[in-house]
C-alpha positions as CSV (number, residue, x, y, z in Angstrom):
1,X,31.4,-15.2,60.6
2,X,32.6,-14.8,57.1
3,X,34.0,-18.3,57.0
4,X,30.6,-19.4,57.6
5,X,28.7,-17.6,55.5
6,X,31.3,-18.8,52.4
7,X,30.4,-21.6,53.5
8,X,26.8,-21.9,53.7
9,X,27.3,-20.4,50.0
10,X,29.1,-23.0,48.4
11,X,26.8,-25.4,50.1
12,X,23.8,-23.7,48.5
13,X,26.1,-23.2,45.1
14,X,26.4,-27.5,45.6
15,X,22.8,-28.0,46.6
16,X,21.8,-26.6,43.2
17,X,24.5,-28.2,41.0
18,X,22.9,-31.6,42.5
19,X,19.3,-30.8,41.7
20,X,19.9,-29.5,38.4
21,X,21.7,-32.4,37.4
22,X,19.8,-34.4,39.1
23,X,22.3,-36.1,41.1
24,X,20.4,-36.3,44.2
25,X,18.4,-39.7,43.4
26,X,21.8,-41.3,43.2
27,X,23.6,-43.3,45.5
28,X,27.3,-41.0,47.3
29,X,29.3,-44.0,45.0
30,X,27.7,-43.2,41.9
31,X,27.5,-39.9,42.3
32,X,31.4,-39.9,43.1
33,X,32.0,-42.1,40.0
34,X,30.0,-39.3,38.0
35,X,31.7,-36.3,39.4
36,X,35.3,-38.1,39.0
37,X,34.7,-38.3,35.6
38,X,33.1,-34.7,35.1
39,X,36.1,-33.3,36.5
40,X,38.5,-35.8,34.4
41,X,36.7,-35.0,31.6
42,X,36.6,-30.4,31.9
43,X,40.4,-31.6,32.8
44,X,41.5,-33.4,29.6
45,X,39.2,-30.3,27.5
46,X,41.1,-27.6,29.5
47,X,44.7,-29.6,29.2
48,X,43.9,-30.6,25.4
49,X,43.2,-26.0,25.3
50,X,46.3,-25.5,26.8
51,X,48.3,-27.8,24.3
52,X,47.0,-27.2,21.1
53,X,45.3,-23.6,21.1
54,X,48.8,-21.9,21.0
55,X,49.8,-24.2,17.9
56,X,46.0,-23.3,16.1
57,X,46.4,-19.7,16.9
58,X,49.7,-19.2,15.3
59,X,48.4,-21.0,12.2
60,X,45.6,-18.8,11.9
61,X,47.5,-15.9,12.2
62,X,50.4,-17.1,9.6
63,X,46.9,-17.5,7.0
64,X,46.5,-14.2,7.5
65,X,49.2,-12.9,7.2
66,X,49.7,-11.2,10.7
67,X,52.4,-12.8,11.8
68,X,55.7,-13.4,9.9
């Protein structure tokens, strides 16, 4: 019973990420095409974070004078 109600939820939670975004007047391969290159794209941002932030962080903190 749980199973199914998790999954009547994400269907909802998907339902609404379609209409907001309007994704619902397009055809399932363009719609694959543009979720493919959401997911590509939030994966290079949070990759790109992941990389660089620690290097960014230290240097802010060396300008300050936190960090020795």
């Amino acid at each position: 019973m749980a199973l199914g109600d998790c999954w009547k939820q994400l269907s909802w939670f998907y339902y609404q990420y379609l209409l907001v975004t309007a994704l619902y007047m397009l055809e399932p391969w363009e719609r694959t095409v543009f979720n493919s290159l959401l997911v590509s794209v939030a994966g290079m941002a949070v990759y790109t974070g992941y990389v660089f932030m620690p290097q960014h962080i230290m240097a802010i903190l060396h300008y300050f004078e936190l960090v020795q």
